[in-house]
C-alpha positions in Angstrom: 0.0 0.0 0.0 1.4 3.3 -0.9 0.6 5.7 2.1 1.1 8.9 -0.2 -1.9 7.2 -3.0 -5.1 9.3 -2.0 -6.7 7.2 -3.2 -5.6 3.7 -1.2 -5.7 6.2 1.5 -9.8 7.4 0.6 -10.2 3.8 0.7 -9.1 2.8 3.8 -11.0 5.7 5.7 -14.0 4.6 4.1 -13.5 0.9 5.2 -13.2 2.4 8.3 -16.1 4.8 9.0 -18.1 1.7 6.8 -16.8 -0.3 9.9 -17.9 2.3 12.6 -21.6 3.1 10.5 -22.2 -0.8 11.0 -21.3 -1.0 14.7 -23.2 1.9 15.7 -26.6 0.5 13.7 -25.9 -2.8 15.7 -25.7 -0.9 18.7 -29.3 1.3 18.0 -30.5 -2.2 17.2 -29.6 -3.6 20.5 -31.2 -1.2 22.6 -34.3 -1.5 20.7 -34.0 -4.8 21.6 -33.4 -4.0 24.8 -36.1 -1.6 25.7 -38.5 -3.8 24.3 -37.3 -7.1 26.5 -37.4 -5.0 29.6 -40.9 -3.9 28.6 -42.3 -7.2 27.7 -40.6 -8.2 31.4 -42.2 -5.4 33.5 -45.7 -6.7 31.7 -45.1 -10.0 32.3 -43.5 -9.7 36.2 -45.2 -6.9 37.6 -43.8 -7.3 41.1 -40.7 -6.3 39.4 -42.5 -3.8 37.4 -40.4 -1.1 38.8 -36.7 -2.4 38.1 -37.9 -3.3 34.3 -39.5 -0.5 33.2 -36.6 1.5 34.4 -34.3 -0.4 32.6 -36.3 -0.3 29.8 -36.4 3.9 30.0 -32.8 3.8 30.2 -32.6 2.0 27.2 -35.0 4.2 25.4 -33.3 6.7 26.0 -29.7 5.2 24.8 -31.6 3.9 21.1 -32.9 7.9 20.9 -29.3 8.9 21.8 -27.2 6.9 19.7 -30.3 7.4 16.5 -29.2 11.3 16.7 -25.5 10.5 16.9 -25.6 8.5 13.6 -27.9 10.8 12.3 -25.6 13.8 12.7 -22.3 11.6 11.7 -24.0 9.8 8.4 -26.7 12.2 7.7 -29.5 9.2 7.5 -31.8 7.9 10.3 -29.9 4.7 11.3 -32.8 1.7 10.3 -33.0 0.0 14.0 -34.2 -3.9 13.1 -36.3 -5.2 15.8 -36.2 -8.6 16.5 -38.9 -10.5 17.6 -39.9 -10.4 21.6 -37.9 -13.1 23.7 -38.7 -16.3 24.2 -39.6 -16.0 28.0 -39.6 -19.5 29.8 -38.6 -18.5 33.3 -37.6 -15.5 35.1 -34.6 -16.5 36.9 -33.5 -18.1 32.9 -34.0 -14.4 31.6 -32.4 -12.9 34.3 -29.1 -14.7 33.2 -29.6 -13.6 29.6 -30.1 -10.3 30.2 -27.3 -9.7 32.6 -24.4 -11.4 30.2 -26.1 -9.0 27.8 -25.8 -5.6 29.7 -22.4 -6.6 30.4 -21.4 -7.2 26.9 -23.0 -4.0 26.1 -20.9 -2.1 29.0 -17.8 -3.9 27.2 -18.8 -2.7 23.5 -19.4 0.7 24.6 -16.2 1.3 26.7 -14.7 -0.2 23.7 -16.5 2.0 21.6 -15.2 5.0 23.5 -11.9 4.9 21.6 -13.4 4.1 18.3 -15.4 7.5 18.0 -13.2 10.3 18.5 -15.1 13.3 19.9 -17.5 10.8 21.5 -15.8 9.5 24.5 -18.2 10.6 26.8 -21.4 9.5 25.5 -19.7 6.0 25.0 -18.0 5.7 28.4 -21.6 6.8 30.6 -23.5 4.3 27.7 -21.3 2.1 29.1 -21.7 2.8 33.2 -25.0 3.0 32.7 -25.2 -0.8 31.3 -23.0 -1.9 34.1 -25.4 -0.4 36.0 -28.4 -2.5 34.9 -26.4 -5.2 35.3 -26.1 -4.7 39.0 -29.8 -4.1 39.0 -30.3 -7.3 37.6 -27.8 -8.9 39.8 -29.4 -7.9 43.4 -32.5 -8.9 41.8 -31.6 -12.4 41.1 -30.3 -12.6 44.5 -33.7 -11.6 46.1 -35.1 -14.5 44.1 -32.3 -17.3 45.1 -32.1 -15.8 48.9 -35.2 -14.4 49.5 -35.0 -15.1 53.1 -31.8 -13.1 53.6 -33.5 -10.3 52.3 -35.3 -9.6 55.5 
């Protein structure tokens, strides 16, 4: 590759910010996914209504954040893919799910944070936040296994 071609080097950029447009749609898609899980879950467990549904604001909130930051670095609303609702057998089942998943979120977005220069900040509280649901969704699987400690 000859570093001084502009046009190897238009090339390369645009692999990259190809690379970065895809990984931030995957991401907008994710929280859709996301808020609509934690939705389906305060429906379907309302004595855990409460944790849910604010999970699933949070999450709102990160699709609608992320949507404006593609839209102002690609000029196009990002198309968010929404999957079909989970599968829901047991609570304690989707409880593991969920909280693998809001780590590997917390993971992406710190990763994320290097990746988008100029954006370090929205990508390292995206990914405290996550972190932070999956704390949320770690004391509440221990009320469920212990529920007699929690007195």
């Amino acid at each position: 590759m000859d570093p001084f071609d502009p046009q190897t080097v238009r090339a390369v950029w645009e692999r990259v910010h190809s690379t970065q447009e895809q990984q931030l749609a995957a991401m907008i898609a994710g929280e859709k996914q996301a808020q609509a899980t934690y939705s389906l879950l305060a429906k379907l467990f309302p004595k855990h209504r409460t944790t849910f549904s604010t999970i699933a604001a949070e999450e709102a909130r990160h699709f609608k954040q992320l949507s404006t930051l593609y839209y102002l670095l690609y000029g196009a609303e990002a198309v968010a893919v929404s999957e079909k609702s989970p599968h829901i057998e047991g609570l304690q089942e989707v409880l593991r799910s969920c909280y693998a998943q809001e780590l590997r979120s917390a993971q992406e977005y710190y990763n994320a944070s290097t990746h988008f220069p100029g954006q370090t900040q929205l990508f390292r509280l995206l990914s405290q936040e996550e972190s932070r649901h999956a704390q949320s969704l770690l004391r509440l699987t221990e009320s469920l296994l212990f529920p007699q400690s929690n007195r």
